[in-house]
C-alpha positions in Angstrom: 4.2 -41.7 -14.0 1.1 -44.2 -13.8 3.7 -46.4 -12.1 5.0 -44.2 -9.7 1.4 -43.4 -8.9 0.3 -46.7 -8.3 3.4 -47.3 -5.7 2.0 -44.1 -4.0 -1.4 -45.5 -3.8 -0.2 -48.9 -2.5 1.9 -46.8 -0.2 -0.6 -45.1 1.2 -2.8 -48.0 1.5 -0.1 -49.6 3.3 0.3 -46.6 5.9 -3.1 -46.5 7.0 -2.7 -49.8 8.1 -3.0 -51.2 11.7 -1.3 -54.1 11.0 2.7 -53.5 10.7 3.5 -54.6 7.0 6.6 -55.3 5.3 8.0 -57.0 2.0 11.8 -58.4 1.7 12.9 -59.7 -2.1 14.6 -63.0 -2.8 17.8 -62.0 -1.0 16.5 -61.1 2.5 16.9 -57.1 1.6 14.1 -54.7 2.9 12.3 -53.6 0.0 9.3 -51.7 1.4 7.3 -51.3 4.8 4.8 -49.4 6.0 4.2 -46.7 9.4 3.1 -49.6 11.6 6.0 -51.7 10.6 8.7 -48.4 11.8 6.6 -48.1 14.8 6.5 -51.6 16.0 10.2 -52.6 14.7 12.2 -49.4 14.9 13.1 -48.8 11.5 12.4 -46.8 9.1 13.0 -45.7 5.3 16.9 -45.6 5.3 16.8 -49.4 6.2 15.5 -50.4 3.2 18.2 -52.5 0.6 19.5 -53.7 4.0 19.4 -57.3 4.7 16.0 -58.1 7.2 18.6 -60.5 9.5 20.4 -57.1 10.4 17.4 -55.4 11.2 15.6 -57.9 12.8 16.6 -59.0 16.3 14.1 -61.3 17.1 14.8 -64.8 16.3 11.3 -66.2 16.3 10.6 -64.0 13.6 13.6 -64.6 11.6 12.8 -68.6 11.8 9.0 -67.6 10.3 10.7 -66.1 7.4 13.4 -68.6 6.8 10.3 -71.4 7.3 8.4 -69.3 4.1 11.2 -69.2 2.1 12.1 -73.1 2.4 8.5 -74.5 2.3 7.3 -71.8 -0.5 4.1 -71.5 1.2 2.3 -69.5 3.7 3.8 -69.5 7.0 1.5 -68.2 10.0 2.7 -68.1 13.6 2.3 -66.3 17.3 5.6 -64.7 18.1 6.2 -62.5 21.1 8.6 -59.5 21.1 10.2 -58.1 23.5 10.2 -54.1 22.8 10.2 -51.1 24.8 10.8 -52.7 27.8 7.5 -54.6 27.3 6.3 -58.2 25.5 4.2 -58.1 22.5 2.2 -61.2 21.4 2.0 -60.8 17.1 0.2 -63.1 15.1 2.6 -63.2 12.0 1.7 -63.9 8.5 4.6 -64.5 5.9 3.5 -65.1 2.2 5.3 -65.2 -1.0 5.0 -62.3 -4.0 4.7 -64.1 -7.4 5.6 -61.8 -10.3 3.7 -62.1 -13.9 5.7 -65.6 -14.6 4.1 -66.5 -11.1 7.4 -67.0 -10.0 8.0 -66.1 -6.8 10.5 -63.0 -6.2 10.0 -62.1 -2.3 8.1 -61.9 0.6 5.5 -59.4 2.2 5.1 -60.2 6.4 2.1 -58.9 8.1 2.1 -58.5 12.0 -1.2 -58.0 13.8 -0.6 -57.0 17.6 -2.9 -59.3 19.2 -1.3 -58.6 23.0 -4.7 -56.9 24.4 -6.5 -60.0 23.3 -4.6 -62.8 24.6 -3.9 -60.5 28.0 -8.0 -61.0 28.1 -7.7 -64.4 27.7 -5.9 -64.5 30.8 -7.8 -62.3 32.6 -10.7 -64.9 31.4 -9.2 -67.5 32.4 -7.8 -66.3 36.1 -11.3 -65.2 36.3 -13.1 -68.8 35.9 -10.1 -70.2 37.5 -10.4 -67.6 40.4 -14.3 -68.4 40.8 -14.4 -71.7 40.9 -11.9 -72.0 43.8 -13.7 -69.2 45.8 -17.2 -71.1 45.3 -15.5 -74.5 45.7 -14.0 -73.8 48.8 -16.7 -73.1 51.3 -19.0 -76.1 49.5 -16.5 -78.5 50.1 -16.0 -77.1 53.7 -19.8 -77.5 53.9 -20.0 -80.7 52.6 -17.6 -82.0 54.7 -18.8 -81.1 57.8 -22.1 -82.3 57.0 -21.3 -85.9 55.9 -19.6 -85.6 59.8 -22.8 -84.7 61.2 -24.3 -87.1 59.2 -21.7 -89.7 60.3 -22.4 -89.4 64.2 -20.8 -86.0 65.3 -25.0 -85.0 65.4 -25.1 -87.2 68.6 -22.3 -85.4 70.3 -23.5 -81.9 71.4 -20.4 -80.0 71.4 -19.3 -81.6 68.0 -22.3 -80.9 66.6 -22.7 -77.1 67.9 -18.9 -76.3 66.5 -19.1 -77.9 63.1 -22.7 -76.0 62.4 -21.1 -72.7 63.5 -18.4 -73.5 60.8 -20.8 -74.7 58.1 -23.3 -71.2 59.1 -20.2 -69.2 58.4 -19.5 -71.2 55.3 -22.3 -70.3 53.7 -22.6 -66.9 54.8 -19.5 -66.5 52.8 -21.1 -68.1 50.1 -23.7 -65.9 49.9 -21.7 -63.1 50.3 -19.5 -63.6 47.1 -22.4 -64.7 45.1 -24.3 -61.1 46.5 -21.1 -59.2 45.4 -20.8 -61.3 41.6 -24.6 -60.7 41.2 -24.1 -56.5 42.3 -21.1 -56.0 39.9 -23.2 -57.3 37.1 -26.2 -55.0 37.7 -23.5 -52.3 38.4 -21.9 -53.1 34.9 -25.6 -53.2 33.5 -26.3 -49.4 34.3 -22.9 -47.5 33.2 -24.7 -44.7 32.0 -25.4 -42.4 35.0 -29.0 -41.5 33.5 -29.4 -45.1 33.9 -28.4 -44.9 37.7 -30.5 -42.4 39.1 -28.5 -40.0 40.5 -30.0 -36.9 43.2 -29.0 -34.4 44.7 -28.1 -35.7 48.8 -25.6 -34.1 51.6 -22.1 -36.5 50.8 -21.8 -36.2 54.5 -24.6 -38.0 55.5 -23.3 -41.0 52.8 -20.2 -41.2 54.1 -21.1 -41.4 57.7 -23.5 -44.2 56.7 -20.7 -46.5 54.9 -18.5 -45.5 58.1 -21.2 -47.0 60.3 -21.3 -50.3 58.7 -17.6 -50.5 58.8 -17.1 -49.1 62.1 -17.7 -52.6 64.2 -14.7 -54.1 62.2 -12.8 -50.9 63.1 -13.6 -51.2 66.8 -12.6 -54.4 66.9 -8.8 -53.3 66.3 -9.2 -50.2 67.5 -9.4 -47.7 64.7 -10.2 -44.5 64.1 -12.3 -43.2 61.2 -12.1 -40.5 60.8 -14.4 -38.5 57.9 -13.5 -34.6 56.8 -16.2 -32.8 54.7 -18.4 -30.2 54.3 -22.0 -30.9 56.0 -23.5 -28.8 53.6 -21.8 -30.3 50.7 -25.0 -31.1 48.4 -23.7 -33.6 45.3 -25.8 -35.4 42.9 -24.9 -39.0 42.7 -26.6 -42.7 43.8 -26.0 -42.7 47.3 -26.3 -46.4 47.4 -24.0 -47.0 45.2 -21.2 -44.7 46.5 -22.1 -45.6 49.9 -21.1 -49.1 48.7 -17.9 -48.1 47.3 -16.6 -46.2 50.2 -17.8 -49.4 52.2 -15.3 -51.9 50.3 -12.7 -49.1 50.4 -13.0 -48.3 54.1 -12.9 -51.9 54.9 -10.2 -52.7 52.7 -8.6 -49.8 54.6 -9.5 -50.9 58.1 -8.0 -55.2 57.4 -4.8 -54.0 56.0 -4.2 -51.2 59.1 -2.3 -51.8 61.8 -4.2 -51.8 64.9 -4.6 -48.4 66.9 -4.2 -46.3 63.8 -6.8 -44.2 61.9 -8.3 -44.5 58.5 -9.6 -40.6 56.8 -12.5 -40.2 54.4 -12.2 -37.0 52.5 -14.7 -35.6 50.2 -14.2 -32.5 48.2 -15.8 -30.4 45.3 -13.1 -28.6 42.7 -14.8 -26.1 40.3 -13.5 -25.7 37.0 -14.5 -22.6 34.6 -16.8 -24.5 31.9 -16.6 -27.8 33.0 -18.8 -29.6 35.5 -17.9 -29.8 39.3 -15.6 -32.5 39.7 -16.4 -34.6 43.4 -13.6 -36.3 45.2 -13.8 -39.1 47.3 -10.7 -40.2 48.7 -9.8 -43.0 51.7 -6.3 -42.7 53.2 -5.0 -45.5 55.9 -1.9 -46.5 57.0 -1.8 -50.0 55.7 0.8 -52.2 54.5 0.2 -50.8 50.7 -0.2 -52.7 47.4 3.5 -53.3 44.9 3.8 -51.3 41.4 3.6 -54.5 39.7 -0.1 -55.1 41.0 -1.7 -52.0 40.1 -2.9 -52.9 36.8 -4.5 -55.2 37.9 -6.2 -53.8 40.8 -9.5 -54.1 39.9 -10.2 -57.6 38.0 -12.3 -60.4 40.2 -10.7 -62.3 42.4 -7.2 -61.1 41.9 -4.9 -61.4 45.0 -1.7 -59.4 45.2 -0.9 -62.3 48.2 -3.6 -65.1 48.2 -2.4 -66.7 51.5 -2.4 -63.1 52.8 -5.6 -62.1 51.4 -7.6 -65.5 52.4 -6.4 -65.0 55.6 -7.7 -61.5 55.9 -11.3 -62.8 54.6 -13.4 -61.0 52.3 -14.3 -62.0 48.6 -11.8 -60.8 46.6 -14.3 -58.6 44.6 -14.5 -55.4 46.6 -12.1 -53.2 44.2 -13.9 -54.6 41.2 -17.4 -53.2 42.3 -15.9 -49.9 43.5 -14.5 -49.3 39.4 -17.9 -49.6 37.6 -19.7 -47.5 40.3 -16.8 -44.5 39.5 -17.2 -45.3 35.7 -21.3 -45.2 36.5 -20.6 -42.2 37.9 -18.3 -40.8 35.1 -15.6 -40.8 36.8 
C-alpha cells in the first residue's frame, strides 16, 4: 500500500510536469512516462512494456539513448522533432536509474521544448543582422560620396550638385529609420493605455489627417483614398499614435497598389452587451498581397517578405512593427 502510494505520488509529480518525462529499463522497454511525454510523443499508457525503438521514430533521439547506455553517463543533447506537421527544437537529458546496489537498471529521459526560445534567437539575431545592414547602407553610400567630393568632384559643379543630392537623401533615410527604432521603443515603453493618454476625439478628423500625409505619395501614382466613417464617431484613443499607425498602413497600402486604383479606410464602432465598445480600423487596397508563409512574421523589424522588392520600394522596414505595439497600447 505505502508502495503503491509512493508510485502515485511520483506519478503525479511526474504529470504536473512541463517537461515530457519518460523512463525505459535495461532492455529498451517503456516502463513509465508522464502527460507531457503522451502529448509530445503520441503515446500513451498501453505502450508501456513495449520496446522505446518501436515507439520512437526519431533517430536523433534513439542515438541519445543508445549514447547513455554505452558511455553509462549522462547524455545531454538539442534534438529537433518533426511533429504535427511542425519542428520542435528539445533539449534532451538522458540519465541512468541506479537501484539500492547502485547498479544501474534503466533510464529516465527528460525533454524540455525549448522551440519558442531558439525561434527568439533567430528573431535576435535577423534583428541585429537586419539593423546593421539598414544603418550600414546609407553610411557607406555617404561616405563614399564624400571621399568623391573630397577627391575633386567638389570642383566640378554638376558632380558636386548630384552626389550631395544623393548623400542629403542618404541621410534623410538615416534619420528616418533611426526616428522609427527610437518611436517603437517609446511605443513599447507605454503598453498600458493609462500610460498613453487616451481622449475622447472625432476618428474622422484622425483619419483624414494620416490620409493627408500620405496623400502626395498617392497623387503621385494616382490613387484614390478613399475614407468611410461616421463624422460624429467620438472614440477615446491617442490620436497621435493611431494617426501614426494608419500612416504606415496607408502607405504601405499606397507602394504596393497598382497605379490608378484606390485604397479605403474604414472605421467602425460594434457594441457588445457588457463589454466595452470595440473600434475598428481597417485599410483595404488592391495590392500585390503578402504569402501565408510570411504572416507570422509580419510584424518583427526589418523583416522583408522580398528584400530586393521591398528596398526597391523604399521605406524602413519598420512600419508594421510600430503599427503592433500602438494596437496592443491600445488593447487591441
Amino acid at each position: 500500500s505505502t508502495v503503491l502510494h509512493q508510485r502515485n505520488e511520483l506519478q503525479t509529480v511526474q504529470d504536473s510536469m512541463l517537461a515530457a518525462v519518460l523512463t525505459v529499463d535495461s532492455n529498451d522497454t517503456l516502463i513509465s512516462l508522464n502527460s507531457s511525454a503522451s502529448k509530445l510523443l503520441h503515446m500513451s499508457k498501453v505502450h508501456l512494456g513495449k520496446s522505446i525503438q518501436e515507439l520512437i521514430r526519431n533517430i536523433d533521439l534513439l542515438q541519445l539513448i543508445e549514447n547513455a547506455k554505452r558511455s553509462g553517463q549522462a547524455v545531454e543533447d538539442e534534438i529537433e522533432l518533426e511533429t504535427g506537421g511542425k519542428s520542435l527544437f528539445l533539449l534532451a537529458n538522458c540519465v541512468h536509474l541506479y537501484d539500492e546496489n547502485k547498479k544501474s537498471f534503466g533510464l529516465l529521459l527528460v525533454l524540455h521544448d525549448v522551440t519558442r526560445i531558439r525561434l527568439l534567437e533567430k528573431m535576435r539575431k535577423d534583428f541585429v543582422a537586419n539593423v546593421s545592414h539598414e544603418l550600414k547602407t546609407p553610411v557607406t553610400s555617404i561616405q563614399r560620396y564624400v571621399e568623391t567630393l573630397l577627391d575633386g568632384a567638389l570642383e566640378n559643379p554638376d558632380d558636386a550638385k548630384l552626389f550631395l543630392e544623393i548623400v542629403a537623401r542618404q541621410t534623410s533615410r538615416l534619420d528616418a529609420i533611426i526616428d522609427d527604432l527610437l518611436m517603437l521603443s517609446r511605443i513599447e515603453l507605454k503598453t498600458d493605455p493609462e500610460k498613453i493618454g487616451l481622449i475622447s476625439v472625432k476618428i474622422n478628423e484622425v483619419l483624414e489627417s494620416a490620409a493627408l500625409t500620405c496623400q502626395p505619395k498617392a497623387v503621385g501614382k494616382k490613387i484614390n483614398i478613399k475614407i468611410n466613417c461616421d463624422d460624429k464617431l467620438y472614440v477615446k484613443i491617442n490620436p497621435n499614435l493611431i494617426e501614426q499607425a494608419v500612416i504606415n498602413l496607408v502607405t504601405n497600402a499606397v507602394t504596393y497598389s497598382p497605379e490608378q486604383s484606390s485604397v479605403r479606410i474604414t472605421a467602425t464602432l460594434s457594441s457588445k452587451a457588457d463589454q466595452k465598445d470595440n473600434l475598428t480600423i481597417s485599410i483595404e487596397d488592391h495590392g500585390i498581397g503578402i504569402e501565408n508563409e510570411h504572416l507570422e512574421r509580419l510584424f518583427e523589424r526589418f523583416y522583408r517578405t522580398d528584400k530586393a522588392r521591398r528596398s526597391a520600394h523604399g521605406g524602413t522596414g519598420l512600419g508594421l512593427s510600430i503599427v503592433k505595439p500602438i494596437a496592443v497600447a491600445h488593447g487591441g
